[in-house]
N, C-alpha and C positions, 0 to 999 in steps of 0.2 A: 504494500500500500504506500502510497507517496500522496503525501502530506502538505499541500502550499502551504508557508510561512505569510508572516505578514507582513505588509510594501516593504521594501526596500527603507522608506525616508524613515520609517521606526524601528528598524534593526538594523548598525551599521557592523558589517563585517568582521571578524576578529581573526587574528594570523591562523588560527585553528578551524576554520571554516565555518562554527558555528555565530553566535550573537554574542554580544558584550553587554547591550544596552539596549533598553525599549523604552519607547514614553511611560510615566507611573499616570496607573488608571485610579481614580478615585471611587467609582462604581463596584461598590463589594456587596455581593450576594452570598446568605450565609446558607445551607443548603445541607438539610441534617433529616435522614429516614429516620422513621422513630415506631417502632411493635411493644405496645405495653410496658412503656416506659413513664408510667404516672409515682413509681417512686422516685425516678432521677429527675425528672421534669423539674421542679422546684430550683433544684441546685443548678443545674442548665441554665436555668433563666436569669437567677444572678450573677451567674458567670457574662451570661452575653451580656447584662446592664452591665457587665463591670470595664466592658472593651472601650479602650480610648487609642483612635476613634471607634465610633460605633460604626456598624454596616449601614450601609441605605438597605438592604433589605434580611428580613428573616422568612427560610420559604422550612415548612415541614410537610412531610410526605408519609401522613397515617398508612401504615402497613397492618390490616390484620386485626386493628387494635379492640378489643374489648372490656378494657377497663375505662380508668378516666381520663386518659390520653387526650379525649379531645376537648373534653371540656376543661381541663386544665392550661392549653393551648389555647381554647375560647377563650379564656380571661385575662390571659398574658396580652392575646391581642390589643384588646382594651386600654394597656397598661404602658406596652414596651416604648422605648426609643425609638425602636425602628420600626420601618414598614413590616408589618407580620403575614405570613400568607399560610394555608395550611391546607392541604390536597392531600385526600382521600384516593388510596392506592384501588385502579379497578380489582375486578373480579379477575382471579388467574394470575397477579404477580404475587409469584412465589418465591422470589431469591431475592437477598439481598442484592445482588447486583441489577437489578431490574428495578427493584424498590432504590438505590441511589441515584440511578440514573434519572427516575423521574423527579426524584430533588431537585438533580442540576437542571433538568429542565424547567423545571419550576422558578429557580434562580436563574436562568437563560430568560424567561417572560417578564419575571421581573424587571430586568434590563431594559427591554424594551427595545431589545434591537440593537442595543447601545454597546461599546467595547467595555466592558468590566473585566473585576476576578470573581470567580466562583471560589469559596471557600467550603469544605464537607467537614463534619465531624460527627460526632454519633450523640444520640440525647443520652447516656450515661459519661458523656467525657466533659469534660471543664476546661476551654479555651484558657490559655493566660490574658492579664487582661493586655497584654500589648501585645496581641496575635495578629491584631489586625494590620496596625502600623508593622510589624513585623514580617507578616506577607506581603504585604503591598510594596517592602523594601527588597525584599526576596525575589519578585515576580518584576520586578524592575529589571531585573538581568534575566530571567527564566524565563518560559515558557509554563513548567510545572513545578511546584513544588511541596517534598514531600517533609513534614517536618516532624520533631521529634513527641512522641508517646509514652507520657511517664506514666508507669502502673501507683495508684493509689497502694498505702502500706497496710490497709488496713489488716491483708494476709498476704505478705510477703513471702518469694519466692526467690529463695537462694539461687538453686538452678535456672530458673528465667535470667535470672540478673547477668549469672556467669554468661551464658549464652549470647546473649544480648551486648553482653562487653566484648568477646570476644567476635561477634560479626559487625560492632561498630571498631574494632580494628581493624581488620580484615579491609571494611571499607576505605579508611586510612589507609590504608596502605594501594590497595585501588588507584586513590586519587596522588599517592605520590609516584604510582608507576605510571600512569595516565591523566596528568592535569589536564583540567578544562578551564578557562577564564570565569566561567557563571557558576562554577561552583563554592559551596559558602567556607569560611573560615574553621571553621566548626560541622562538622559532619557526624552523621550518624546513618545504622545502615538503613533503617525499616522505613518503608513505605505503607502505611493504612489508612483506609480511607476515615480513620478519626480523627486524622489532620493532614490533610492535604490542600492546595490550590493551584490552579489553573485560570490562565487567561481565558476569557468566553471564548476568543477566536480558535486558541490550541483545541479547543473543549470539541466547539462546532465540527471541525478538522477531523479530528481524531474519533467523531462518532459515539464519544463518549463510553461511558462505562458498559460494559458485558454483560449480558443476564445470567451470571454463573452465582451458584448456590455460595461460593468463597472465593476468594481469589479474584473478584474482580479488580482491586486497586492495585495488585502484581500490575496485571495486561496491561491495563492502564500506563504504568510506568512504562513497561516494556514496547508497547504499543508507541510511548514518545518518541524513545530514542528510537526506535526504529525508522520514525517517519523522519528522522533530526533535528525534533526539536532539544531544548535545553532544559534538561532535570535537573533540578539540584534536594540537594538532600540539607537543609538547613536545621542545626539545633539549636536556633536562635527562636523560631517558630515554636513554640511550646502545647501539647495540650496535656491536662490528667485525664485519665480513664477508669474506671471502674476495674479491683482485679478481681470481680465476683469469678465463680469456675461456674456457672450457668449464664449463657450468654441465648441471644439470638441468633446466633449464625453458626453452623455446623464446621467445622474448619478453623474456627475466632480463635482468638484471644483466648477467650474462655477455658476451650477446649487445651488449648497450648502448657495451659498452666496447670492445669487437670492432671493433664499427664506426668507433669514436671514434679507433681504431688508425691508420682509414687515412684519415680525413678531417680536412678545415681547420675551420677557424670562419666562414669563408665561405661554405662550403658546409650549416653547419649551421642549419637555419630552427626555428625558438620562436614559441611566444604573442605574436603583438602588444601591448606595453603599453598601450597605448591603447584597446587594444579590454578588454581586461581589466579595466582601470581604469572601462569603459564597466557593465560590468557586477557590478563589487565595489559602487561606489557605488548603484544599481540596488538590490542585495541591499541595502544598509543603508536604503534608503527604502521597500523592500516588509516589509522585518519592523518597521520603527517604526509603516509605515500599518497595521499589521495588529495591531500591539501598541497600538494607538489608537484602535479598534476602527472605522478606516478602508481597510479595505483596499483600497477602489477609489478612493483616493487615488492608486493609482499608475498607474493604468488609462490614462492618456492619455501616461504616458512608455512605458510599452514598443505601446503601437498595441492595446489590447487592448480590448474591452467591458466597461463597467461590470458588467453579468451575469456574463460570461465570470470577471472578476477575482472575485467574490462567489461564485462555485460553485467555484473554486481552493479558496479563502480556508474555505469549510463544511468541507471536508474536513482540515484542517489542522488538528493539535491546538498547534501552536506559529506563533511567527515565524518561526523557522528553518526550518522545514518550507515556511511558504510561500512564503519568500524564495527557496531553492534549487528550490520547483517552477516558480516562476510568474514567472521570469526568463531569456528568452532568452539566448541569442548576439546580437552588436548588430545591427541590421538588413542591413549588408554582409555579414554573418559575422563568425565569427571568424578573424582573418590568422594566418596565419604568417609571419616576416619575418628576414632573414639575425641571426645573433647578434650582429654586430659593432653592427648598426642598430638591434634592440632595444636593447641596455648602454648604446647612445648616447640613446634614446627615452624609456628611463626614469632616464636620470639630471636629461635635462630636466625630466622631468614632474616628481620627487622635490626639485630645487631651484628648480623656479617653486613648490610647496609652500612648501619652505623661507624666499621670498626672501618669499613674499603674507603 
């Protein structure tokens, strides 16, 4: 799928093929599905009066709901700072990813046509209150972006944390094998849709969210770079979320931690660093050859044909685009390997860096 970008005079070029800079949109649409969420709701709502600035709009997308979801939603209308809108999921949307999507459409109406950001979080998460100005600063160089998910302590999760720290390394080190310019100072790995933002135009583009029961804000992401636009992964962007182990969504969070409940670190297997690092560097050599107007430069590191590489490469309106199509898994695959051995895999890797 290829992707148009937007004009020219609001994305000026960067040595890396993708964008540096875009106009900042003032037009923020907040855009949150919500299924039987009348005990988070409350705390939601003071989160969102707590945002400086506020959105011009609040859109909710009833899923399902049969408690007092809506009339708690009813009364906030009445009340809130910002424009409030509330749609009723039809009959037959079953997946979260179908139930977000008609959010951001919702926050897409709201607009009015107009170039905003779409902002998604979920009604048990609690935006910081400077998410706003926070994305808006993010999205200023980005096209999407994914920002950080802090789990409430209420019942903490040893094993979530380790896991979580070591794939917000993992991603560090990504970005020091493969810099991008619109990527943020502060990174972290995870992408969900309880705190993300998007430009309406990347949004419109990109077709939006998938009707997949989980995993719709993965595509999403991966669905960006593929087309070339600019992700960034910002832990400037803040939201809390709920670490209840009963969630909405099969696949969630929820379930994540569930499991984390009853298992070791032994037992739990990750991304090989090695192999990872096989393929970050990879990316940085397929978007320089392509930004050098070589792209089957790289054609004999991944096993591939000179042709092969150059009809990738046609279809590609960036670097970033052909770096994320035209880069396998490393030829063994990619491993999975116990957690204790990855932390121990990549601290080597990270101070034989260090030490060269």
């Amino acid at each position: 799928m290829r992707v148009p970008v937007p004009p020219c005079e609001d994305r000026p070029r960067s040595a890396a093929g993708g964008t540096v800079k875009g106009r900042a949109l003032t037009l923020v649409a907040i855009c949150i599905p919500a299924r039987n969420e009348a005990a988070e709701l409350p705390g939601l709502f003071e989160a969102l009066e707590r945002l400086r600035p506020g959105p011009s709009h609040v859109c909710f997308l009833l899923d399902r709901c049969d408690d007092d979801s809506v009339e708690l939603i009813g009364d906030y209308t009445g009340c809130a700072t910002a424009s409030v809108r509330m749609i009723t999921a039809p009959t037959g949307c079953t997946t979260v990813g179908r139930a977000r999507h008609l959010a951001m459409q919702a926050g897409l109406a709201a607009l009015g046509g107009a170039d905003g950001l779409l902002l998604t979080t979920d009604a048990d998460s609690r935006p910081a209150p400077d998410w706003v100005s926070a994305m808006t600063r993010a999205l200023s160089v980005a096209d999407l972006v994914a920002g950080r998910i802090v789990r409430r302590a209420d019942r903490p999760s040893a094993l979530q944390d380790r896991i979580e720290t070591y794939y917000d390394s993992l991603f560090a080190m990504r970005r020091h094998l493969d810099p991008v310019p619109w990527e943020a100072a502060e990174t972290h790995h995870h992408g969900g849709g309880a705190n993300m933002g998007i430009r309406s135009e990347a949004y419109r583009a990109l077709g939006g969210f998938t009707p997949r029961a989980s995993g719709e804000d993965a595509a999403l992401l991966d669905a960006a770079a593929r087309a070339g636009l600019r992700v960034r992964h910002d832990a400037a962007c803040t939201v809390e979320t709920s670490d209840r182990r009963e969630g909405r969504c099969p696949g969630g969070l929820a379930n994540a931690l569930r499991w984390a409940d009853t298992c070791d670190a032994a037992a739990t297997f990750v991304a090989h660093p090695v192999d990872a690092a096989w393929q970050y560097r990879l990316h940085a050599a397929a978007r320089t050859a392509f930004d050098t107007g070589r792209p089957w430069g790289v054609a004999a590191a991944l096993s591939l044909t000179r042709d092969h590489v150059i009809g990738v490469a046609r279809d590609c309106p960036n670097g970033e685009a052909f770096a994320m199509r035209i880069v396998p898994v490393p030829p063994g695959g990619m491993r999975s390997v116990a957690l204790p051995v990855a932390e121990a895999e990549l601290a080597a890797l990270l101070h034989g860096w260090a030490a060269a």
